[in-house]
C-alpha atoms as one frame of an Amber mdcrd trajectory, in Angstrom:
protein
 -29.267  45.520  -7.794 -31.674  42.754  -6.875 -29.563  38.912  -8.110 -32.614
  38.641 -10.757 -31.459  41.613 -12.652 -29.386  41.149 -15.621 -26.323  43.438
 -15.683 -26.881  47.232 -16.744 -25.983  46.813 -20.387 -26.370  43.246 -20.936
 -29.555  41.501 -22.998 -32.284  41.362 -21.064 -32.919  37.836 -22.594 -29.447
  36.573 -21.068 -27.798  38.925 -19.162 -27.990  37.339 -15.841 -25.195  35.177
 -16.146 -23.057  38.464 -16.889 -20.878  40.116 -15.069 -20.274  43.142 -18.106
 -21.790  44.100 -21.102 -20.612  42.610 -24.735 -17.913  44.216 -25.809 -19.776
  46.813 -28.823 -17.533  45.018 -31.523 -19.057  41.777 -30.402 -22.199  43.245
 -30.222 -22.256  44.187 -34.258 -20.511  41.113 -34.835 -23.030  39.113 -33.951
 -25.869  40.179 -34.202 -28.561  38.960 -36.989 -31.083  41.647 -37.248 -30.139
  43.419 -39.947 -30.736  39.823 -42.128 -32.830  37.530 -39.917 -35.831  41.149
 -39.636 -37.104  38.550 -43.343 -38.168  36.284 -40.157 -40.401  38.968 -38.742
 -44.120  37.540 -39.844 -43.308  34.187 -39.605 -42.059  35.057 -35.973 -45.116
  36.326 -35.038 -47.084  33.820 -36.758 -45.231  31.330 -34.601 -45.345  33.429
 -31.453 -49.122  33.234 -31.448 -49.563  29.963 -31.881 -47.491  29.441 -29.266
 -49.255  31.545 -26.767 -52.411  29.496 -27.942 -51.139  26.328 -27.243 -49.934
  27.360 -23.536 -53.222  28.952 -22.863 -55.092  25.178 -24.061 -52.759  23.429
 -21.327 -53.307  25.966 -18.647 -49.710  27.576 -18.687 -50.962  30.879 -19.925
 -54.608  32.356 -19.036 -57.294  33.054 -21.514 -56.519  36.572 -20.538 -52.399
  36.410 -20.838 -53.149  34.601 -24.276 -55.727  37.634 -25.823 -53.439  40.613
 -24.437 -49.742  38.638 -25.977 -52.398  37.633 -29.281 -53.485  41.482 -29.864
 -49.645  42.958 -28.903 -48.171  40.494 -31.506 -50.950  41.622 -33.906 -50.282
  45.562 -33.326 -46.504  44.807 -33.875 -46.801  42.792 -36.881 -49.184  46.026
 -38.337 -46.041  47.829 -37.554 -43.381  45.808 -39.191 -45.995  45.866 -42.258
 -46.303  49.677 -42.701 -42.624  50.284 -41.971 -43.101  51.607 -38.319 -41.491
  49.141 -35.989 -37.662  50.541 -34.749 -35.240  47.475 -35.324 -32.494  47.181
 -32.426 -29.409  45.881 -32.915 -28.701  45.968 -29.280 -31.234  43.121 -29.200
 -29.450  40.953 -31.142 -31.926  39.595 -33.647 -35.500  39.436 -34.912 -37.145
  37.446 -31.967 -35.724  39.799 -28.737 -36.796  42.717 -30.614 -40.473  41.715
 -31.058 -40.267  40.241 -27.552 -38.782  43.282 -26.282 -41.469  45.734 -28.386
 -44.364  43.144 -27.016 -43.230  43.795 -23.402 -43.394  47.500 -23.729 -46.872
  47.519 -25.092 -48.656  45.108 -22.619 -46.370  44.849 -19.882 -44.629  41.986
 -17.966 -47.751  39.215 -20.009 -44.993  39.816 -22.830 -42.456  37.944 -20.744
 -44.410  35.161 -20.609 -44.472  34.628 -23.871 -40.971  32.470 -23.825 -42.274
  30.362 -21.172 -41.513  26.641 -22.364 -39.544  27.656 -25.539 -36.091  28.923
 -26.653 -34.672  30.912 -29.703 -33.011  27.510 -30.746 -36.327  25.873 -31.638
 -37.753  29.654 -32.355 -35.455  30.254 -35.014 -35.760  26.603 -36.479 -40.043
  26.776 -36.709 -39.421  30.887 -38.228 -37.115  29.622 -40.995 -39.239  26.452
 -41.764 -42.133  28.737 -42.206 -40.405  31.090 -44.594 -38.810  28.871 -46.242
 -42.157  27.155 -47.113 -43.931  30.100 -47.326 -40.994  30.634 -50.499 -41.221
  27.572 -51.918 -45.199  27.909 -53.189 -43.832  31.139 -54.235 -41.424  29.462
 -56.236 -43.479  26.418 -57.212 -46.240  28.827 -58.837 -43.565  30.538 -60.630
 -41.532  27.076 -62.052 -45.589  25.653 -62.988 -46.127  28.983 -64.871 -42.159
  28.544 -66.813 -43.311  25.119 -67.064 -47.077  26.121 -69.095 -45.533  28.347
 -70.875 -42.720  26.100 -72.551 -45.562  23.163 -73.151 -47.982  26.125 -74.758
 -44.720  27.319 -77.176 -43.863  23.790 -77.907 -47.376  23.038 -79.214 -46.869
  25.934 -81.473 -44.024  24.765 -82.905 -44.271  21.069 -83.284 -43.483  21.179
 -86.918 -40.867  23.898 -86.986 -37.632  22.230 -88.199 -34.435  22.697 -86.678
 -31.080  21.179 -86.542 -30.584  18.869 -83.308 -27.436  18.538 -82.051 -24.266
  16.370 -80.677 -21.105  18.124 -79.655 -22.566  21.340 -80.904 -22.852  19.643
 -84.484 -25.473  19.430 -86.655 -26.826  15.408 -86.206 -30.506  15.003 -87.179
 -33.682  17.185 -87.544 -35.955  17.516 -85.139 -38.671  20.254 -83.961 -38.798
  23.260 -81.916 -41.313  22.188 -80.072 -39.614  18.756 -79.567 -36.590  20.697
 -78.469 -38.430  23.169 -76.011 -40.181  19.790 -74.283 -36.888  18.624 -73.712
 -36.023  21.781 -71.320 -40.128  20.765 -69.883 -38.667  17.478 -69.111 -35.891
  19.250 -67.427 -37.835  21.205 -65.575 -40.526  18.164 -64.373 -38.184  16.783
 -62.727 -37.201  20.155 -60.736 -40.632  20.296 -59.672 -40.866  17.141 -58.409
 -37.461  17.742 -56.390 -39.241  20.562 -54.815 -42.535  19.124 -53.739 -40.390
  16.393 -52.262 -38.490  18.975 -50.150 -41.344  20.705 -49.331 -42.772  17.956
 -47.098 -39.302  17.475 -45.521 -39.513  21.342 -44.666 -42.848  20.924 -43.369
 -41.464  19.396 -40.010 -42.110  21.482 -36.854 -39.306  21.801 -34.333 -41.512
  23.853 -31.746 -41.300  22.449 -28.536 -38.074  21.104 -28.550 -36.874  24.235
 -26.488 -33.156  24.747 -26.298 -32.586  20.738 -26.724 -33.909  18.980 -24.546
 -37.406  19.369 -24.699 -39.570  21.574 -21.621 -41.022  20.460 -18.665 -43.981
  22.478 -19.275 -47.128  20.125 -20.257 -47.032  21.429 -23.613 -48.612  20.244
 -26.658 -46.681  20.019 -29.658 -49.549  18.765 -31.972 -52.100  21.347 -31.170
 -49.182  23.807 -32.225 -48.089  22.032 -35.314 -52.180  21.445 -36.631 -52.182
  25.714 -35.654 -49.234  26.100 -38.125 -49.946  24.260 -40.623 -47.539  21.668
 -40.368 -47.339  17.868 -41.571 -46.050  16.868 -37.632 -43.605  17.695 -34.791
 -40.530  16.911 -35.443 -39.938  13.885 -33.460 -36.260  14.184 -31.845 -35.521
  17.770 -29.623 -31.712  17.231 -30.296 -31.860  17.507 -33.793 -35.055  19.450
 -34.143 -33.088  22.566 -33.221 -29.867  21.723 -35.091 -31.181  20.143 -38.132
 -30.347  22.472 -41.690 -30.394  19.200 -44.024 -34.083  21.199 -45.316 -31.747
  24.104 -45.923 -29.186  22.256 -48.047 -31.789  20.248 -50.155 -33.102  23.776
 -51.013 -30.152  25.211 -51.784 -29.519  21.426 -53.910 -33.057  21.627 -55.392
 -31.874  25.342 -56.803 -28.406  23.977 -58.052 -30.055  21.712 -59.737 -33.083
  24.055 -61.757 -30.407  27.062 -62.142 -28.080  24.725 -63.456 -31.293  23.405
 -66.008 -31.635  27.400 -66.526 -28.207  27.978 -67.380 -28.273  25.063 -70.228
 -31.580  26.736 -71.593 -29.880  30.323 -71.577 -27.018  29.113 -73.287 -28.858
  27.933 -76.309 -30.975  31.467 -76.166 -27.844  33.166 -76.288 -26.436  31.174
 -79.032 -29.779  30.854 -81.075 -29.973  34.938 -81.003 -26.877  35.306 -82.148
 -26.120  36.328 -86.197 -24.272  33.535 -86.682 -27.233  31.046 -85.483 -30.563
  33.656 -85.677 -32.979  30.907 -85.018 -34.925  33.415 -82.402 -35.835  36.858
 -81.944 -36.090  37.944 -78.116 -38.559  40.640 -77.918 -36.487  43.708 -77.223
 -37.833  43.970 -73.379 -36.221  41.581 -72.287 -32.481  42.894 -74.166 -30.179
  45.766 -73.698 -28.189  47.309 -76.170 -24.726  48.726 -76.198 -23.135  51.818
 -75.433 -20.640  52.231 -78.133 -21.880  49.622 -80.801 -25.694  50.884 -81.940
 -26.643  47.593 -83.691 -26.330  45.243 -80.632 -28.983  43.432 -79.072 -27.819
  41.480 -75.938 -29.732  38.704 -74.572 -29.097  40.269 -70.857 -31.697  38.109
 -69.266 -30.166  34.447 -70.438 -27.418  35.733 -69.932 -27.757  36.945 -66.498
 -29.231  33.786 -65.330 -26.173  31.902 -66.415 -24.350  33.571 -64.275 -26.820
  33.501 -61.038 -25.926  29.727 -61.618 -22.326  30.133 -59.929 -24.138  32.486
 -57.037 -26.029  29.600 -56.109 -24.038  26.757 -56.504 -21.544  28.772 -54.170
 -24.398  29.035 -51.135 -25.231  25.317 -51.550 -21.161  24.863 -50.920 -21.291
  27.458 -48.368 -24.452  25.322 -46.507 -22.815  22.046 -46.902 -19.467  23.715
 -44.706 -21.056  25.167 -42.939 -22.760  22.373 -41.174 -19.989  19.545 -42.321
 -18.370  19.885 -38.651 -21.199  20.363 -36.102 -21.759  18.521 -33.165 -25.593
  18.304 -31.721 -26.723  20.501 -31.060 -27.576  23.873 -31.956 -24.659  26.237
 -32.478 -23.972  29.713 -33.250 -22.730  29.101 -36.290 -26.245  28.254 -37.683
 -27.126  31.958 -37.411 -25.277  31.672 -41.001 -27.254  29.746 -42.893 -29.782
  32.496 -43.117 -28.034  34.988 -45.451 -27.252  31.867 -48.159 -30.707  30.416
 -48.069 -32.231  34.087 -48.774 -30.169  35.061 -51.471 -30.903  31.471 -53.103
 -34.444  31.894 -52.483 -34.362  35.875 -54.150 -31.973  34.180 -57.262 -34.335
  31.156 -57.600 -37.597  33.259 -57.867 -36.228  36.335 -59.940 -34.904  33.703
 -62.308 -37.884  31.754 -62.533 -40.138  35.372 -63.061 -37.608  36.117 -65.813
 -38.442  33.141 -67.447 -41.921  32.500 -67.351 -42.314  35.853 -68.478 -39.912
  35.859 -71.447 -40.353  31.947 -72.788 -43.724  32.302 -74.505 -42.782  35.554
 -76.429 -39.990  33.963 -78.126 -40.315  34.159 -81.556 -39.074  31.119 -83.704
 -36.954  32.423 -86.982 -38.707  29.119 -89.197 -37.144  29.916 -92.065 -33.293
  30.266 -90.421 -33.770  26.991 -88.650 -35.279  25.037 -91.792 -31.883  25.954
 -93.533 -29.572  25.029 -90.630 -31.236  21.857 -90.542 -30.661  21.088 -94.383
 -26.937  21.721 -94.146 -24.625  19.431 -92.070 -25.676  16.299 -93.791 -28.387
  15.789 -90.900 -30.555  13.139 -92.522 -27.384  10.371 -93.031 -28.894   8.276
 -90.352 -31.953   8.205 -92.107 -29.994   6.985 -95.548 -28.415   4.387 -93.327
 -31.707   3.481 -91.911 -33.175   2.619 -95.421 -29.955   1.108 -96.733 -30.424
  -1.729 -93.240 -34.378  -1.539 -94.488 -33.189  -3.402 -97.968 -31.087  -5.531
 -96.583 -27.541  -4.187 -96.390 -25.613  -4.510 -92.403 -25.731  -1.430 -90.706
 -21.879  -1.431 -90.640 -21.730  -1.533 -94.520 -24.579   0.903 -94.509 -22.896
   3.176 -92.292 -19.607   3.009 -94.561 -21.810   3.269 -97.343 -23.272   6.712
 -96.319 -19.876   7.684 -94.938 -18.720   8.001 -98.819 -22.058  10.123 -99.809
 -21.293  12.346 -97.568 -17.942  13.087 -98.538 -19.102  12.809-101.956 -21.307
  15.804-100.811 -18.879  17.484 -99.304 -16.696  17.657-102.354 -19.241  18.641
-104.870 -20.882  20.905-102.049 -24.136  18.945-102.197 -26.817  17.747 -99.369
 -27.623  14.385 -99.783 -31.643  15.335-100.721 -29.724  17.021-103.548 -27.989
  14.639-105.096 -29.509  12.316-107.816 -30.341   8.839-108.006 -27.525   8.078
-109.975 -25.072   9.711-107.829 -26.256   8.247-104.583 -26.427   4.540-106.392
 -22.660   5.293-107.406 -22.367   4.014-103.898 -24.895   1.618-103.425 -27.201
  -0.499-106.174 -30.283  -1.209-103.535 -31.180   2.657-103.397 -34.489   3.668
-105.232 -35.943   6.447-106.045 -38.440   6.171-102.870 -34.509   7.141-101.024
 -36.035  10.907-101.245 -38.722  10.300 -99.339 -36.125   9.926 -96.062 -33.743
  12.402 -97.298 -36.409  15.330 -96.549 -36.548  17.115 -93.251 -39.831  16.621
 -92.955 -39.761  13.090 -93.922 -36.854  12.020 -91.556 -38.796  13.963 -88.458
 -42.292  12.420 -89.330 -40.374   9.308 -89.380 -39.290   9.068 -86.066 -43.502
   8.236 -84.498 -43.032   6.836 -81.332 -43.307   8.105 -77.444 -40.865  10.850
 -77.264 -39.910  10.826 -81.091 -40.056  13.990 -82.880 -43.179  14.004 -85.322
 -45.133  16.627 -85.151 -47.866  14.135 -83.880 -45.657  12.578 -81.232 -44.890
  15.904 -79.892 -48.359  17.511 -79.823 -49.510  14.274 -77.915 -46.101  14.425
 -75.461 -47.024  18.277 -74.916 -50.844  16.951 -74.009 -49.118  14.837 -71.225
 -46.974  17.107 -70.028 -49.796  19.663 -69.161 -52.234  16.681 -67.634 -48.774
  16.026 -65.655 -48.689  19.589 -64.415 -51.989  19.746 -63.507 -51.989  16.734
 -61.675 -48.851  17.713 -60.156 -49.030  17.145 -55.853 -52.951  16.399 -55.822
């Protein structure tokens, strides 16, 4: 055996140093195929920009460049109809397209590696995914996002009860409710452009960690990828996951937005609120009980939440005790940062799809808002109006209110004379702020809840969205 063979057994893209093969255990054990196979596209994406660069700087011939170019092409027409025959013997995604290349044009495919490792490989394929994913997800969060603004425009003057503590407070509107989840959701959409263009960092070139001594050019690669720029320091190129974690932060973050929104679908469906009616494709029923409905889709998505707040934990350990640079145990970031990216954009799908068929129960929610004494502010608001110190007022209304509770009365049912038993400066305009509809026209001013206010804040939101990363 010639001393440039790697040992019988061993991977052909290391085995030189060996002296025996990996122990078959070992071999399973650490292997990535069977997860890091997602990587495949972006791999060869990667590969052939690669090749093009070394060809431009005289590394690689025109010729070597066109034959590792149309292999990488064949193989990826493989991998896309199902064809290509995954290996675990060759460890992960990158050794078996090398290893495939090689067979079908011959020792070229070798060359492909020249002035590269699978540190910075692995790095560039999972910032390519990862971006590829995120317009995936953007389009789907921009759709949720049109949706809500559409349903809230609808219903800017459905009343319903708003809420402190899970008590009835003051009215406001559906639609000013629903832009308050918009809001929500602005924000994640912000967090995730932002990430984006920290994602969109190239690590190609920075070989194992150190850099090559080949005269590459890392900016002809990066403009051939797509990306903003190289990434600027080798060490860290290769071991940096911080994109990773802000992903995985950036999901937290909108699931955890998702899970506050299903919880109020799941309590609005229920009989004991009924302010909504789910259309019935996006609910199961029961087994044993023939009059349920479940809400399986809010529901569902409240728990996701705890999935992904458990990879962004997992990310954060898993990096917390590196040193520079790249390691081994980075091959597990992959599995954490897929699942997030499958919860994320299933979520999301759910969502946009099921938001603007919900079906506001008017009637249900005009009622709720009545009871609960919900437009006592307001009284207390006129009372400081004529004169009387909101601290008096507040007392003042205090008594009405348990005057109403006593006689089971709202206060827009009382009369005159009962509400002046506990103040003289109350009129008979008071009813004009004891309505619903008078205490929610009331409140007309940026991000107030009349039906004016919110049609105009809906109008902004959608110029927002539109404008969104131009």
């Amino acid at each position: 055996m010639s001393s440039s063979s790697p040992t019988p057994g061993t991977n052909q893209s290391w085995g030189g140093r060996f002296s025996e093969p990996t122990d078959a255990f070992v071999e399973r054990f650490t292997a990535s195929v069977d997860f890091d196979r997602r990587l495949a596209l972006q791999d060869i994406q990667g590969s052939i920009a690669h090749a093009t660069m070394l060809a431009r700087v005289g590394v690689l011939t025109d010729a070597e460049r066109d034959a590792i170019v149309a292999g990488l092409t064949e193989i990826r027409g493989e991998i896309e109809r199902g064809e290509f025959q995954w290996s675990v013997k060759l460890e992960d995604v990158h050794m078996n397209i090398e290893a495939r290349l090689t067979d079908k044009i011959g020792v070229t495919g070798k060359k492909l590696h020249t002035g590269r490792s699978r540190n910075d490989q692995v790095a560039t394929d999972i910032r390519l995914f990862l971006r590829d994913e995120i317009d995936v997800v953007e389009g789907e969060l921009a759709r949720l996002r049109a949706g809500l603004i559409e349903l809230a425009e609808r219903e800017a003057d459905t009343i319903m009860p708003g809420f402190t503590h899970l008590q009835t407070a003051q009215p406001v509107t559906f639609g000013h409710h629903l832009l308050a989840w918009q809001e929500m959701l602005a924000r994640d959409h912000e967090r995730l452009l932002d990430c984006r263009r920290r994602v969109n960092v190239m690590p190609l070139g920075a070989a194992a960690l150190a850099g090559t001594t080949y005269p590459i050019d890392r900016h002809v690669t990066a403009e051939l990828l797509g990306f903003e720029r190289p990434a600027e320091n080798s060490l860290d190129a290769v071991s940096d996951r911080d994109f990773a974690i802000e992903f995985a932060s950036f999901a937290s973050i909108l699931l955890m937005h998702l899970s506050r929104m299903s919880e109020e679908l799941v309590l609005w469906t229920s009989a004991q609120f009924d302010f909504i009616d789910l259309p019935d494709r996006f609910c199961t029923g029961s087994s044993i009980m023939p009059q349920k409905k479940n809400p399986d889709v809010p529901e569902l998505v409240r728990g996701k939440t705890g999935r992904v707040y458990g990879h962004l934990m997992g990310l954060l350990t898993l990096m917390k005790s590196q040193p520079l640079a790249y390691n081994k145990d980075n091959q597990e970031d992959k599995e954490p940062l897929f699942d997030t990216l499958d919860t994320v954009r299933d979520c999301l799908k759910a969502f946009a799809d099921m938001v603007p068929a919900i079906e506001a129960r008017k009637a249900n929610m005009h009622e709720a808002a009545r009871r609960g004494f919900s437009t006592a502010t307001d009284l207390a608001d006129y009372l400081v109006r004529r004169g009387v110190a909101f601290r008096d007022a507040h007392e003042i209304v205090g008594q009405s209110v348990a005057f109403g509770i006593r006689e089971k009365k709202d206060l827009s049912e009382m009369s005159l004379d009962e509400l002046r038993q506990f103040s003289e400066v109350i009129e008979a305009d008071v009813f004009e702020v004891l309505t619903l509809e008078g205490s929610v026209a009331a409140r007309n001013h940026i991000g107030g809840t009349a039906p004016d206010q919110v049609r105009a804040a809906a109008s902004r939101a959608r110029e927002a969205l539109a404008n969104l990363g131009r």
